[in-house]
N, C-alpha and C positions, 0 to 999 in steps of 0.2 A: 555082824553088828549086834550090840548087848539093845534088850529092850528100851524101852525108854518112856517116860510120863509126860504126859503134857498138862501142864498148869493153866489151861485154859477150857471154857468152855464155846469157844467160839468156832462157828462151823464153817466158819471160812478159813480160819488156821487149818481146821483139821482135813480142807480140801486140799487148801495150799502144799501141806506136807505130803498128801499122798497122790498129788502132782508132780511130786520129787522121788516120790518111792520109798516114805518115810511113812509106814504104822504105827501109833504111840501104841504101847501095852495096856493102858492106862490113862483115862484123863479126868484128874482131877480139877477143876479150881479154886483159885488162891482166890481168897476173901479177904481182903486189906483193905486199909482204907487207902483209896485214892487222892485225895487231897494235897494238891501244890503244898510243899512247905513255903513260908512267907520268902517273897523275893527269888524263888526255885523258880529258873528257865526253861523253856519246852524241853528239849535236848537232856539235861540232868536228872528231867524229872521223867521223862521214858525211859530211862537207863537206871535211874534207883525204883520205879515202879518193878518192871522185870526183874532185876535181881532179888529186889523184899519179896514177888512169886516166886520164883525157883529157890529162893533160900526158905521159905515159910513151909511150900511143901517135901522139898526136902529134911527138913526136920521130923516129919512125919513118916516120909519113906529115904533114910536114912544109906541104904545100900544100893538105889536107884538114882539114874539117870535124870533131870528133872530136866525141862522143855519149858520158859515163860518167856511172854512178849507182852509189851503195851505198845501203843499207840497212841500218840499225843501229835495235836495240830495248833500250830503257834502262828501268831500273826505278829512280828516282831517280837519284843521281852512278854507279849502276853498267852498265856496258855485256854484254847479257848477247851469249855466241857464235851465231856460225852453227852449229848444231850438225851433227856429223859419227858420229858414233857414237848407242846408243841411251840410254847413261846421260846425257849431257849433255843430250840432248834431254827427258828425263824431270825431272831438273835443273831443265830451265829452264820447265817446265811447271807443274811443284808452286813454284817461284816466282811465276809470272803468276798460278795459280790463286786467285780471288777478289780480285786487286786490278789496279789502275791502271795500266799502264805508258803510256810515247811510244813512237813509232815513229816516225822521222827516216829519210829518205831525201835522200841528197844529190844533186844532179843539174850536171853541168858541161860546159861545151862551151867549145870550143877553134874559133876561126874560123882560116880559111884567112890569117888575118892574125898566126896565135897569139895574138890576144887572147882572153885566159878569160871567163868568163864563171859565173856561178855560184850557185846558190839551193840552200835547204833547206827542205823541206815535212816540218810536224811533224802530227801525227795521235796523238789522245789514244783511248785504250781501253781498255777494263775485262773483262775476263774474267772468267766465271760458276765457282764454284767448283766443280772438278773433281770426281769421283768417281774412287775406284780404277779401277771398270771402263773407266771415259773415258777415263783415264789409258791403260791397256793396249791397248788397241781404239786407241785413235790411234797410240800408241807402234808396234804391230803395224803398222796401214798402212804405215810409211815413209815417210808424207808430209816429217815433220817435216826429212829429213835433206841436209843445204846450208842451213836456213834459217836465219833473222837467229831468234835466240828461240826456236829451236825450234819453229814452225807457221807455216802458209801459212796465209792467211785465204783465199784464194778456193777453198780447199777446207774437209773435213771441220772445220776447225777453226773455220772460219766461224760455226759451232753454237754456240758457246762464247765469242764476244762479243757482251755485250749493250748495251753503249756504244760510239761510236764518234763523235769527232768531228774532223774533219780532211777529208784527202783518203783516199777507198780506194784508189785507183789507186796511190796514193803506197805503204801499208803492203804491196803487191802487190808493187811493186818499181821502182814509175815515177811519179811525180806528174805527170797526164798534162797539166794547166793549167801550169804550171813550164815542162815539158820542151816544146811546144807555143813557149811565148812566146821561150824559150833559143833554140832551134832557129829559127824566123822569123826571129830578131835578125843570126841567125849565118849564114843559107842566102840572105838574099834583097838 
């Protein structure tokens, strides 16, 4: 297999891959701006997030492999944030709390030929309805802060879904069947 970069800084990704048997050479990340374009649906916008990473670092390393993924959680046509503070993260919390959302992880690779490459893994879940105290007691941890939605599922918050159907590895931050098939297409 040819080396390969991962456009991400996230250490769940770089678990995820070396869960599968996958070392990047490399990990760079991609510095974009994140921002919905106007009327951009969860789905489209994990899917052009990842390929603007693997095409941005790619341009810089030009004769490599390149490895990007986003993670995006939608609640119908609406895209909720990574959150970064603790209101938004509460926000988006007492949102999920008792209903449905997706969770779309986009996954893209760039070969050493600059041909893209590119898939999206959706995963359907349902969240238990909160309690105040649930609410606080998480909000306190700090898990939630960088995430798509406001929670990590492979932690604390894990608790609190009780449907799930899709990929997990995907709502984690890596759909590791995707990124597995991407990656052999690209590396061998």
């Amino acid at each position: 297999m040819k080396p390969f970069i991962l456009a991400s800084a996230s250490p769940r990704r770089r678990d995820l891959l070396a869960q599968i048997g996958f070392i990047p050479e490399k990990i760079v990340p991609a510095d974009i701006n994140e921002d919905p374009i106007e009327g951009e649906l969860p789905r489209p916008h994990a899917l052009r997030l990842a390929c603007e990473k693997a095409q941005k670092i790619a341009s810089d390393y030009p004769t490599s492999v390149i490895l990007a993924s986003d993670t995006v959680v939608g609640i119908g046509r609406r895209i909720l944030p990574k959150t970064e503070d603790r209101d938004s993260a509460e926000h988006c919390l007492r949102l999920l709390s008792g209903r449905a959302h997706r969770v779309f992880t986009g996954v893209a690779v760039v070969d050493a030929d600059g041909l893209l490459r590119s898939r999206v893994s959706e995963t359907r879940l349902k969240m238990k309805r909160l309690s105040q105290t649930e609410i606080t007691d998480y909000l306190d941890s700090e898990e939630w802060d960088g995430k798509a939605g406001g929670y990590g599922i492979q932690g604390l918050a894990g608790a609190f879904i009780h449907h799930i159907s899709g990929s997990y590895t995907g709502v984690v931050g890596l759909p590791v069947y995707e990124t597995r098939n991407l990656l052999v297409a690209a590396c061998t």
